[in-house]
Legacy VTK file of the C-alpha trace (Angstrom):
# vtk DataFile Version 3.0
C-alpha trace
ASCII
DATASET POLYDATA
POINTS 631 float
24.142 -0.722 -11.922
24.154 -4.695 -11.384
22.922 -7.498 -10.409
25.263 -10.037 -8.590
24.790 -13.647 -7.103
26.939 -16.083 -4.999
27.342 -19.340 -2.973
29.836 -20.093 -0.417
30.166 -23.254 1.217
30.762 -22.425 4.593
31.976 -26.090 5.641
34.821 -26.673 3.568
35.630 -26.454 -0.380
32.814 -28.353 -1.977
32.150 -27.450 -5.661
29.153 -24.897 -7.125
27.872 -26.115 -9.713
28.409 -23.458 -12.809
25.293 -24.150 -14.229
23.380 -23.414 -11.311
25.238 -20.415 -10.728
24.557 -19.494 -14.452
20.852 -20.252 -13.962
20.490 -17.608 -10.754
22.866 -14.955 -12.584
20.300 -15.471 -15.573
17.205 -14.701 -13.413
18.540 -11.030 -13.246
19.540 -10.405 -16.213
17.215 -7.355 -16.522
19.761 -5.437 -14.165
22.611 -6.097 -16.794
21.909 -6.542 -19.879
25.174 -5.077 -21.552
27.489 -8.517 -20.108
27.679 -11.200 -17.550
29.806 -13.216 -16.346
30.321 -16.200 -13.371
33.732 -16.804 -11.345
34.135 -20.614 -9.824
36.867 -21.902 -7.910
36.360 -24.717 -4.929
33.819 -23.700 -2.248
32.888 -20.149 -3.942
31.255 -18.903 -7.232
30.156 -15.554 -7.312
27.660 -14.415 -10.711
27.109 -10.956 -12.048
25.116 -9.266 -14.457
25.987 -5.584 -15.983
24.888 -2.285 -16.668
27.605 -0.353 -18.177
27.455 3.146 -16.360
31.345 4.332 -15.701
35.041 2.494 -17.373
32.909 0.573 -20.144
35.808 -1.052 -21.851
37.239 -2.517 -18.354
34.743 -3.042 -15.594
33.714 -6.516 -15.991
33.249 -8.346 -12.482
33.550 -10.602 -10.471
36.785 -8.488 -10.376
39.815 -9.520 -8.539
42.766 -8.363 -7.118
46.965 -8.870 -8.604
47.061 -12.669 -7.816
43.287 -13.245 -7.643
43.224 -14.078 -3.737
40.340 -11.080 -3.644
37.175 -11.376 -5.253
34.371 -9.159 -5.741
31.115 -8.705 -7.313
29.388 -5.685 -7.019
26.085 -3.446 -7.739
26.056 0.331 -7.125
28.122 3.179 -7.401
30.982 4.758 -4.974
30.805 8.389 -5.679
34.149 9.194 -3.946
36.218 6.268 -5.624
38.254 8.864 -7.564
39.744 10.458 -4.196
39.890 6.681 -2.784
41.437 5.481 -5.657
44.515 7.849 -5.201
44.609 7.126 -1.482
45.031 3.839 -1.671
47.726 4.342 -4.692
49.269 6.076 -2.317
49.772 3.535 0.136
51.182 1.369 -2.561
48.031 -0.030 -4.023
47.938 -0.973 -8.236
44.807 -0.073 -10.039
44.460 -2.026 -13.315
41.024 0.089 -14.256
39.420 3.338 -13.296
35.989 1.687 -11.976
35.122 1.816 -8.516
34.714 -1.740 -8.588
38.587 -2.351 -8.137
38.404 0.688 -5.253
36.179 -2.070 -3.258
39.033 -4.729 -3.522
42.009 -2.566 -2.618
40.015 -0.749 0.531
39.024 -4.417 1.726
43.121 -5.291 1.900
43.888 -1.777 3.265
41.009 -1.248 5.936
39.512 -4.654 6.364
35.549 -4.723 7.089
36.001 -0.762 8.041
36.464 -0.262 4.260
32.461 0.426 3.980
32.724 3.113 6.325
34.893 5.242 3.475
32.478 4.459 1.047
29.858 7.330 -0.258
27.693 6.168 -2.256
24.410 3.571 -3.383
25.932 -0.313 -2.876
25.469 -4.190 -2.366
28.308 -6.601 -2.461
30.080 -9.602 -2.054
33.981 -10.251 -0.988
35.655 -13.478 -1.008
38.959 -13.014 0.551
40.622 -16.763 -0.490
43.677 -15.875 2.364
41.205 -15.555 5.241
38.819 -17.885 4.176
35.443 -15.369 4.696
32.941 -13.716 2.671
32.211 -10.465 3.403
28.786 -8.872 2.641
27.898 -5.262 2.918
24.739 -2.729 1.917
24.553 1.236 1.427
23.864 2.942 4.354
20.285 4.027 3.986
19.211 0.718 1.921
19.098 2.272 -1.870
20.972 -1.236 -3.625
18.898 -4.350 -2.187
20.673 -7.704 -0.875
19.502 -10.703 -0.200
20.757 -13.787 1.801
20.080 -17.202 2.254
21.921 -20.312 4.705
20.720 -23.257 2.792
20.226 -26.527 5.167
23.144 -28.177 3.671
25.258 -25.117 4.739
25.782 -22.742 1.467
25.310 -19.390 2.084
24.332 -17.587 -0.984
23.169 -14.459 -1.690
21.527 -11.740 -4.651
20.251 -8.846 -5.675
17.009 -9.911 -6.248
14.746 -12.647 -4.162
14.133 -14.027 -7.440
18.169 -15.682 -7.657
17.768 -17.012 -4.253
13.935 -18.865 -5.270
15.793 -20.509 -8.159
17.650 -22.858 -5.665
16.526 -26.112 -5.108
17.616 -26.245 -1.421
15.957 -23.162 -0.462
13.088 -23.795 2.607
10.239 -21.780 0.479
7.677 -22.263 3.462
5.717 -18.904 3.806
6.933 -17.016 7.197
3.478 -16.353 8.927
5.175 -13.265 10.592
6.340 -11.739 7.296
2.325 -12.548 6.444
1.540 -10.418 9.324
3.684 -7.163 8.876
3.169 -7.092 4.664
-0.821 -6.414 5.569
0.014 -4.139 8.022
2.928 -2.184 6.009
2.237 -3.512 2.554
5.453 -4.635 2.163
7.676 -7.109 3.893
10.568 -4.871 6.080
13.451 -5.738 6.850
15.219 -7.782 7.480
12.642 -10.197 6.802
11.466 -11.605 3.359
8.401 -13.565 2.540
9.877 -17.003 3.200
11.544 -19.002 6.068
14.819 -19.675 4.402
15.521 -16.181 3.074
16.557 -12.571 4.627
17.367 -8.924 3.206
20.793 -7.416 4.167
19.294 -4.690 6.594
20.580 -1.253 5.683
23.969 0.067 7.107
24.685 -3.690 7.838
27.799 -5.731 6.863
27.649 -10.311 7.415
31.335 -11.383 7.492
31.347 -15.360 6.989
34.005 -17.138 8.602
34.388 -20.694 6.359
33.725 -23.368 9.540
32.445 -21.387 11.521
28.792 -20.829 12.994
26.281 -18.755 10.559
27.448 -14.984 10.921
25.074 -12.641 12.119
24.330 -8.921 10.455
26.703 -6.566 11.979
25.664 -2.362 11.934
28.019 -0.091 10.859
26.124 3.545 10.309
22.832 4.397 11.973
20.929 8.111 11.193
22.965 10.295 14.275
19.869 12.976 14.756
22.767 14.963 16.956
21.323 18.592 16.923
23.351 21.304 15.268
23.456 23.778 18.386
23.765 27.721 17.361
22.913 27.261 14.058
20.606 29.810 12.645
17.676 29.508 9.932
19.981 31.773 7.220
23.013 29.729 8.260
20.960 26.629 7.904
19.555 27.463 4.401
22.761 28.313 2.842
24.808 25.481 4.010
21.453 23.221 2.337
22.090 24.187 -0.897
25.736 23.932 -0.727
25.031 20.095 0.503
22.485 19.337 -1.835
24.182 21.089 -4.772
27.350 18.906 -3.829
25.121 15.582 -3.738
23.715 16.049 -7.383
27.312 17.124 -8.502
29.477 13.847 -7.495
26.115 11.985 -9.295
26.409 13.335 -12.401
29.453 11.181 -13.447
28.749 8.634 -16.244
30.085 7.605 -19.653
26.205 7.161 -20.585
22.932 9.282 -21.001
22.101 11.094 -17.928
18.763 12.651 -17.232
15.893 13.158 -14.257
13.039 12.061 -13.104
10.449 15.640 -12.890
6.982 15.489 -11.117
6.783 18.954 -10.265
6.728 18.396 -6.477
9.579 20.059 -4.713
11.967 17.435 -4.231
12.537 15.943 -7.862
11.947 20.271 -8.677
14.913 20.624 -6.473
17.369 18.429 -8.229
16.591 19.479 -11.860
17.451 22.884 -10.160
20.504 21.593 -9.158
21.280 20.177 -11.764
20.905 22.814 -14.423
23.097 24.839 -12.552
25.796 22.323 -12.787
25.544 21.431 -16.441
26.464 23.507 -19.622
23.580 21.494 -21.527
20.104 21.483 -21.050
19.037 18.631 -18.362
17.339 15.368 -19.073
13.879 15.183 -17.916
10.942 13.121 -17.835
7.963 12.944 -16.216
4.139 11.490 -16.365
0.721 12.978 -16.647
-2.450 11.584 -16.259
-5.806 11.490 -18.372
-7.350 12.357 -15.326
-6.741 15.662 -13.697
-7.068 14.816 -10.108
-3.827 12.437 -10.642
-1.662 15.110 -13.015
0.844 17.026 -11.792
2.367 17.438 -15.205
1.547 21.108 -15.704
3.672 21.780 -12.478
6.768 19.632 -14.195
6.799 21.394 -17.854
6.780 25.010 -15.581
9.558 23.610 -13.734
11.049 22.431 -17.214
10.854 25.881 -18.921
11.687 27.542 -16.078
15.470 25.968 -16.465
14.922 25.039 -19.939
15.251 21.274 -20.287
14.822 18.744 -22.813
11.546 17.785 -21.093
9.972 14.351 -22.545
6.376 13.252 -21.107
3.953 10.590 -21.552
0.718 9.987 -20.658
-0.893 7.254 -18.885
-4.034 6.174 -18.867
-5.824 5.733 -15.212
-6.967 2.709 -16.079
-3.447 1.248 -16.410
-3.672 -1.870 -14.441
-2.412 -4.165 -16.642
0.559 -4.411 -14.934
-0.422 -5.862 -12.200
0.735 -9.370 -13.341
4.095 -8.075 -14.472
4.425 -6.406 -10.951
4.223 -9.373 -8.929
7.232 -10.806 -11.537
9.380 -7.566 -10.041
8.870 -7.815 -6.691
8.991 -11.171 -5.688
6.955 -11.364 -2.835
4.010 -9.686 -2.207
4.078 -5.628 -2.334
1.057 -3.935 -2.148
2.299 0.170 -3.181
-0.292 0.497 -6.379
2.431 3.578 -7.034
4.804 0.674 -8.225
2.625 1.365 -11.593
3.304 4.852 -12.527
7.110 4.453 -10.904
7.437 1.502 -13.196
5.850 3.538 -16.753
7.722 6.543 -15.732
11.509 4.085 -15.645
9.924 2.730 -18.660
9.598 6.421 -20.403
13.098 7.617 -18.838
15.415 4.671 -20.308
14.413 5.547 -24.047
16.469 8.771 -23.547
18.561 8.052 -20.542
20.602 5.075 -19.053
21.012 7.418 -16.142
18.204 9.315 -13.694
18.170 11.082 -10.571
15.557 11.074 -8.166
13.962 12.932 -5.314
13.391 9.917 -3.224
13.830 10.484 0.388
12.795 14.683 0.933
9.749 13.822 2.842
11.724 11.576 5.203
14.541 13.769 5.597
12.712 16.919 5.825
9.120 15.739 7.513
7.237 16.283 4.347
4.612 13.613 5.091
1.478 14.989 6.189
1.060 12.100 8.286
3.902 14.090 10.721
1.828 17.074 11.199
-1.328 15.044 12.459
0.823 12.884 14.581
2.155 15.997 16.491
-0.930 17.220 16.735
-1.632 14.313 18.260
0.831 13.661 20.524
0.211 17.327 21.786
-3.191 15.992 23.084
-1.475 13.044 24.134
1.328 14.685 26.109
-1.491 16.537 28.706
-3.448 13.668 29.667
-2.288 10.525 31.563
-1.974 7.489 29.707
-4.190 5.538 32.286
-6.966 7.830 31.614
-6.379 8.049 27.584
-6.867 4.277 26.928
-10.250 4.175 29.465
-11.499 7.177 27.881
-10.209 7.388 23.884
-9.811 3.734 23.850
-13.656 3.025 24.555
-14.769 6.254 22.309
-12.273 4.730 19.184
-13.743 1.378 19.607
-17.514 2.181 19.557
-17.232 5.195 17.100
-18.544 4.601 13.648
-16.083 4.272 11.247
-16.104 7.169 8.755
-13.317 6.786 5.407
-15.582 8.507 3.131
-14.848 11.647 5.679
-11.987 14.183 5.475
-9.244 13.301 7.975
-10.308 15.867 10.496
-13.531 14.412 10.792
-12.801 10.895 11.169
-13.013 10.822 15.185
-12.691 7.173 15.494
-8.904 7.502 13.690
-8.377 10.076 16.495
-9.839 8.824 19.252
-8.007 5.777 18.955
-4.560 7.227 18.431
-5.007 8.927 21.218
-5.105 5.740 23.296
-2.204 4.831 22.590
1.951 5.602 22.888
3.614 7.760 20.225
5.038 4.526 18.127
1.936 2.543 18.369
-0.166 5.241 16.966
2.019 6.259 14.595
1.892 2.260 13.168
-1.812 2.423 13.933
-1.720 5.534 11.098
0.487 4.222 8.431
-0.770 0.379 8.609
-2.712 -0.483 5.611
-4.809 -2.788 7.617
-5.566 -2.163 11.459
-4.924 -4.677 14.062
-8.544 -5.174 14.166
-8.929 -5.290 10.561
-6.041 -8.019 10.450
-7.416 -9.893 13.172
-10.575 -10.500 11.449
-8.862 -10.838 7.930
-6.759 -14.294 8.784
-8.252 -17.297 10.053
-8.178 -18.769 13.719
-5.392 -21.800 12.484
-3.339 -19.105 10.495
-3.460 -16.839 13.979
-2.038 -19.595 16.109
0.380 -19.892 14.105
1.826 -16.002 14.442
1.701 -16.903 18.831
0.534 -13.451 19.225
3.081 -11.891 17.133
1.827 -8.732 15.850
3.724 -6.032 13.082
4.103 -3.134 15.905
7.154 -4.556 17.096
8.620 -3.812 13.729
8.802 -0.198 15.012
8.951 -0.892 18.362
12.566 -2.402 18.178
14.066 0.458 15.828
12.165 2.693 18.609
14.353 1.101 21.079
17.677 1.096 19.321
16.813 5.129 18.098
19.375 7.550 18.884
16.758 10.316 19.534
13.507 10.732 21.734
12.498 13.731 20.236
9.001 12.969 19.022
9.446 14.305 15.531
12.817 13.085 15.089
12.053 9.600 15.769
9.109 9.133 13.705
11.390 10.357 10.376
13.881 7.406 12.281
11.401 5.006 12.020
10.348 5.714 8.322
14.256 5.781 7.375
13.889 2.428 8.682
11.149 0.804 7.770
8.919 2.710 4.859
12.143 4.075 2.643
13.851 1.003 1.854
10.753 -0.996 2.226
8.628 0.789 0.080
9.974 3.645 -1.631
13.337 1.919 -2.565
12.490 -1.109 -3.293
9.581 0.039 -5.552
12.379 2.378 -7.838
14.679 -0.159 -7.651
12.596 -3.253 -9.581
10.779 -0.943 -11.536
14.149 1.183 -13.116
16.147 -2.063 -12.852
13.520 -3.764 -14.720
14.248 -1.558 -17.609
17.629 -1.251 -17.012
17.545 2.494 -15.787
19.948 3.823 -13.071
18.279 5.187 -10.620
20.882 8.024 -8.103
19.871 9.617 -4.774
21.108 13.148 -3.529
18.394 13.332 -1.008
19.833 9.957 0.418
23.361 11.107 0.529
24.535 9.892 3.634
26.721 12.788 4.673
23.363 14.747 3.877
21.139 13.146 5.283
23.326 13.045 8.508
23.643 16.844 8.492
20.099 17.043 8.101
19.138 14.880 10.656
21.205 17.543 12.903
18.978 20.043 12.403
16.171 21.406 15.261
12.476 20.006 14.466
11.013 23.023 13.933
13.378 23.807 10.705
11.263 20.816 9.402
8.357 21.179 10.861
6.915 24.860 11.217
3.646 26.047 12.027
2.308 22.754 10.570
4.120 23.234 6.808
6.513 20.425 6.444
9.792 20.295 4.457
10.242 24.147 6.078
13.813 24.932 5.576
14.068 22.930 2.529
11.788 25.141 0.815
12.673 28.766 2.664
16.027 27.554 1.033
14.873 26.801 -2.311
12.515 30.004 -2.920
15.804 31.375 -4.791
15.352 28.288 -7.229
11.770 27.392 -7.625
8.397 29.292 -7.725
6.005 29.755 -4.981
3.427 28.033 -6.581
6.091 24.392 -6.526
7.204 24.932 -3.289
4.241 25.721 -1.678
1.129 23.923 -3.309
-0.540 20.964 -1.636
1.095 17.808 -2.143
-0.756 15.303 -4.343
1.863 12.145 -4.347
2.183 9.819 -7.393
-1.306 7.403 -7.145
-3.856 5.494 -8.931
-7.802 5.337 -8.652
-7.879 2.154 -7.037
-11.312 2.887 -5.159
-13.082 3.601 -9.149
-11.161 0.437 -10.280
-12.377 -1.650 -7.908
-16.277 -0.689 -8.216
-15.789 -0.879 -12.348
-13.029 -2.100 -14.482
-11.051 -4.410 -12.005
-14.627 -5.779 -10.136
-14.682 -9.344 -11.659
-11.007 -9.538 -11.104
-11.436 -8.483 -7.423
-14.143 -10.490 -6.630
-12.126 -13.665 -8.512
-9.072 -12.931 -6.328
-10.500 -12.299 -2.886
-13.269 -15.004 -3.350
-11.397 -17.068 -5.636
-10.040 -20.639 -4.833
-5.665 -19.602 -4.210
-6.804 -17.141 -1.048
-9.485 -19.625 -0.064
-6.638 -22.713 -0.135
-3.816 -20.577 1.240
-5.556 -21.406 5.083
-4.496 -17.382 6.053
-7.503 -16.024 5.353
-10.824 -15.683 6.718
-13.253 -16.442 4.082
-16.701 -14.569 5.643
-14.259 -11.505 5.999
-13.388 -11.258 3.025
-16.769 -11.448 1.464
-17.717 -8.395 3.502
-14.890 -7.048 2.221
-15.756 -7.017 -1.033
-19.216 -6.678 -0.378
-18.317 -3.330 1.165
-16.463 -1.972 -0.897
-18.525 -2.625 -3.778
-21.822 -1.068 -2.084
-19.661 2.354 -1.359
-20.201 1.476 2.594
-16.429 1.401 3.172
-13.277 2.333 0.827
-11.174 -1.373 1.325
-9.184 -0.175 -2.225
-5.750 0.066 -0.583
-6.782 -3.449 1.186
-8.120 -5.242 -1.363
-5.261 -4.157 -3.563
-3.128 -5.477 -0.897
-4.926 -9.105 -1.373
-4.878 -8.903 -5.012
-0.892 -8.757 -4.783
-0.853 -11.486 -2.506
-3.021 -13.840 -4.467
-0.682 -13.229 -7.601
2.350 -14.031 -5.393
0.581 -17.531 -4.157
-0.559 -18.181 -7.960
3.197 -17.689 -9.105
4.902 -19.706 -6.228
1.822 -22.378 -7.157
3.317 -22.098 -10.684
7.066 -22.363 -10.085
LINES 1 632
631 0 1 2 3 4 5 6 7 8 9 10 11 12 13 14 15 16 17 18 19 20 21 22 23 24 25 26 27 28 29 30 31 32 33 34 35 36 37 38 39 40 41 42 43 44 45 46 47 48 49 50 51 52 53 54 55 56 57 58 59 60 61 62 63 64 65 66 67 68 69 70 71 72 73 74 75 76 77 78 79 80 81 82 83 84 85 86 87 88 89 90 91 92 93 94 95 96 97 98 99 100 101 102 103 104 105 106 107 108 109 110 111 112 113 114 115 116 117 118 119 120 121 122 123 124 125 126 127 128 129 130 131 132 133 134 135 136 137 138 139 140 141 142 143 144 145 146 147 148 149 150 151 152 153 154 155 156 157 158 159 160 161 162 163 164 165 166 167 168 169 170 171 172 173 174 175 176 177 178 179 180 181 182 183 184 185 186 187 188 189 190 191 192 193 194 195 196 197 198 199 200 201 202 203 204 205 206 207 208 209 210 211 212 213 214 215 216 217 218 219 220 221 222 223 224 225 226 227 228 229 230 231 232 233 234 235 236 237 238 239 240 241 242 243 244 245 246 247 248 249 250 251 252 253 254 255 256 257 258 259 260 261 262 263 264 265 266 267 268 269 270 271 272 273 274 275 276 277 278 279 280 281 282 283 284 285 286 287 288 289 290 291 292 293 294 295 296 297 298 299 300 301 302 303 304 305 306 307 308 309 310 311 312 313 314 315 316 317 318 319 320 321 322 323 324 325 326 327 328 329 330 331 332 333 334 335 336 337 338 339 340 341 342 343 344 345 346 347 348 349 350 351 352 353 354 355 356 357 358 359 360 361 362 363 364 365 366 367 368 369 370 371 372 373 374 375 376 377 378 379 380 381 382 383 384 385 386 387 388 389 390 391 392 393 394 395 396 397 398 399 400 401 402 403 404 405 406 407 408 409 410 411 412 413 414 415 416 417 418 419 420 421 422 423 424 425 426 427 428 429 430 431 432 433 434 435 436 437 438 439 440 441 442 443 444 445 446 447 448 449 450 451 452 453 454 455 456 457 458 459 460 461 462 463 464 465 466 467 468 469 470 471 472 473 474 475 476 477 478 479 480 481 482 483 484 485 486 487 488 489 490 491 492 493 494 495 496 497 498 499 500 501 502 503 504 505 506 507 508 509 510 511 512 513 514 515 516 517 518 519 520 521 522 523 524 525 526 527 528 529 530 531 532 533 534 535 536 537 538 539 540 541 542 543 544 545 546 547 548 549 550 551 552 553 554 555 556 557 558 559 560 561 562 563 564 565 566 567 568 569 570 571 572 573 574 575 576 577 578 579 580 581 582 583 584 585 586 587 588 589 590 591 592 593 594 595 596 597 598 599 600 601 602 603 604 605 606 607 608 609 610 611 612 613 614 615 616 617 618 619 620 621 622 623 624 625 626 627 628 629 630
């Protein structure tokens, strides 16, 4: 695991400045501690940073090929690079290591921009092929390895691993895009391929750029999308035995390294899952860590050390205290623009626990989006069941008017807060799924950002996020396109790009079996029902694992990995709330609406309205605005 940089100058053969390039490589050096290294030659310098995982006497990168005319730098892993490796040796290719690294350079002579269709595996690059004058950018299929990408007004085109390389440029536009603004308070993160400023983009999953030197700027090209192409005659056995065998094969081709190896373990099903896996594979006892919580309605830790005896592993645990929110400084160092998942705080202590014993972790990232684990799914189907036997004309006179007068009730369990309801039910199956996972409403954002700031978005709003992967979905089967649209937007938005800053920050490897691609494209295959069955998600993913794992893991309610930010906000964190939201850097920033804000806080405070998830939201932004202030 890496980080990498570059700069091409895409009108001619001007020089990079070394220095410079040393100064962005330098800004990452958390991803690689072990070496780094920078590669100049006239109109290209590529800069990389490394984590010594597999070949750790020969992998150092930028990497070439023979005579040098190939150039690479690199951060991931290609799983399959072994069986590559001796296909392209056989088709008269010379391999001076045994690191996948080199694999990248000899499929890019053999196959051309198709080479990232042979890859399996986590990945972001960048290719300079001298001969044919272009640079050649690519990302993993489902997003896991993060790339950004920037056309500078004097026409270099560079590119990192983290937004922070790309902010150390002195010709990078760092004016605030109002539309980013707009969908990180509705998501609480920025998706792609956007990034909190003008002059900067993310390398949208499954995408490749290929530069031409003198030519226009490229634009991203797609090379895998999520199939959803049913599985017809397959049975429930037939479908539970072919899961394991998939899974099991996942966690085996990630269990190669020359370094520490271990798991994450929370005791849910999906990390459960892979320490099952992965006992099975090993002749020693498994890795694991996991985190508890001083307060009981947080902890799941009991769940991971039954999990731990049950296969016997070298089980390591800390404890962290609720009130951990000193990080909240350090977190808006990670991230680089503003993300607003308070879970970046245990993620980040739990990396910080694993990399004392490991260099190495897998995950269970990506089960509830494979296998509709969310519970947000089952109350969207119930939904759209209502939905599908009344006209729309009718639904957004009658639940429309009913959602906008009905009292708002938070402090209420879900099935009692009729305004939520009402006003999905006024609208289409993607809008009211955004309407449910926004952290801030449309209304709420309209009243959150002032009347200049709103001008300025010209009636852009964050739906249409969704609304174009909606249109470019290969299914239309309700279920099956709302796990599309979080594979799009919430898994490398959120969920990957919180355990990738928080493990690279410590230098911990983070691997994926749930996000295999050739998994989760067999998954995707399978009928709706297998995931979603008589309202308990995850269904055939847990029929299949009640072999491996108790009853009580498989079956308990799902608690997720969160922090009391409601308590925090009405005690230990109130002067630094009401300092942040009614402080001077919001108040200067001309987004906000000032009055709203006060009611905000004034809410929340009082026990009228839970604004936590909110006002944590505006707490990450105003430590984003007082670091760019800084810079």
């Amino acid at each position: 695991m890496c980080g990498i940089v570059g700069m091409l100058d895409t009108r001619g053969g001007r020089s990079i400045d070394p220095a410079l390039l040393r100064r962005m490589n330098e800004t990452q050096h958390h991803r690689g501690p072990d070496q780094g290294n920078v590669y100049v030659e006239p109109g290209l310098g590529f800069g990389h940073r490394r984590l010594s995982v597999i070949d750790l006497s020969s992998g150092l990168q930028p990497m070439g090929n023979e005579d040098g005319s190939v150039m690479v730098c690199y951060n991931g892993e290609i799983y399959n690079y072994r069986e590559l490796m001796a296909e392209l040796q056989g088709l008269g290719h010379v391999f001076r290591t045994r690191c996948d690294t080199e694999v990248i350079v000899h499929a890019w002579e053999q196959w051309g921009a198709a080479c990232v269709e042979r890859f399996r595996g986590m990945f972001a690059f960048g290719l300079w092929d001298r001969n044919q004058r272009q640079l050649f950018l690519a990302r993993d299929r489902l997003g896991v390895k993060p790339l950004f990408y920037a056309m500078l007004p004097d026409g270099m085109l560079a590119f990192s691993s983290e937004l922070k390389a790309l902010r150390s440029l002195p010709g990078l536009p760092r004016a605030i895009d109002p539309c980013a603004v707009e969908e990180y308070f509705a998501f609480g993160y920025v998706p792609e391929p956007r990034t909190i400023y003008q002059g900067a983009l993310k390398l949208a999953p499954g995408h490749t750029l290929l530069q031409q030197v003198g030519a226009p700027p490229a634009q991203p090209q797609r090379y895998w999308d999520v199939p959803f192409k049913l599985h017809h005659g397959m049975t429930q056995r037939d479908a539970q035995g072919e899961l394991i065998e998939r899974l099991r094969e996942a966690v085996r081709i990630r269990l190669v390294a020359e370094v520490p190896l271990g798991a994450f373990l929370s005791g849910g099903v999906d990390s459960s899952a892979i320490v099952a896996m992965m006992a099975g594979l090993s002749d020693q006892p498994v890795n694991t860590c996991s985190i508890a919580f001083n307060d009981k309605a947080f902890d799941e830790s009991a769940h991971a050390a039954q999990v731990a005896q049950l296969y016997r592993t070298a089980h390591h645990a800390d404890t962290v205290d609720t009130d951990d929110y000193s990080l909240l400084d350090t977190l808006a160092d990670l991230y680089d623009e503003p993300f607003a998942d308070s879970s970046a705080i245990p993620t980040y202590r739990v990396c910080q626990l694993a990399r004392r014993r490991v260099t190495v972790a897998l995950s269970g990232d990506g089960g509830d989006e494979n296998f509709a684990g969310y519970r947000r799914y089952r109350y969207a189907m119930a939904e759209h069941a209502v939905r599908g036997r009344i006209p729309l004309a009718l639904r957004r006179s009658v639940f429309g008017t009913l959602g906008k007068y009905y009292p708002k009730a938070d402090w209420a369990p879900r099935v009692f807060r009729a305004k939520t309801t009402f006003e999905a039910l006024s609208r289409g199956l993607v809008e009211a799924y955004f309407h449910g996972v926004s952290l801030m409403s449309d209304q709420m954002r309209a009243q959150l950002f002032s009347k200049p700031f709103q001008q300025k978005l010209q009636g852009y709003r964050a739906v249409e996020v969704m609304q174009a992967h909606a249109r470019r979905s290969p299914t239309q089967d309700p279920l099956s396109l709302l796990q599309y649209l979080d594979l799009k937007t919430y898994l490398p938005g959120d969920i990957l790009t919180k355990v990738d800053r928080a493990s690279m920050a410590h230098a911990l490897e983070v691997r994926v079996p749930l996000l295999d691609h050739q998994l989760v494209e067999w998954v995707s295959g399978l009928p709706p029902e297998m995931k979603l069955n008589g309202g308990e998600g995850k269904y055939v993913f847990k029929k299949s694992l009640e072999a491996h794992l108790p009853q009580e893991i498989l079956y308990r309610k799902k608690m997720g990995f969160s922090v009391p930010l409601a308590a925090w906000f009405r005690g230990p964190l109130r002067e630094r709330m009401r300092s942040a939201l009614l402080g001077p850097v919001l108040a200067d920033a001309g987004i906000f609406n000032r009055a709203y804000l006060s009611e905000m806080v004034e809410h929340h405070e009082s026990g009228r309205r839970d604004y936590s998830a909110p006002i944590w939201s505006l707490l990450m932004f105003e430590a984003f605005l007082r670091k760019e202030a800084a810079a």
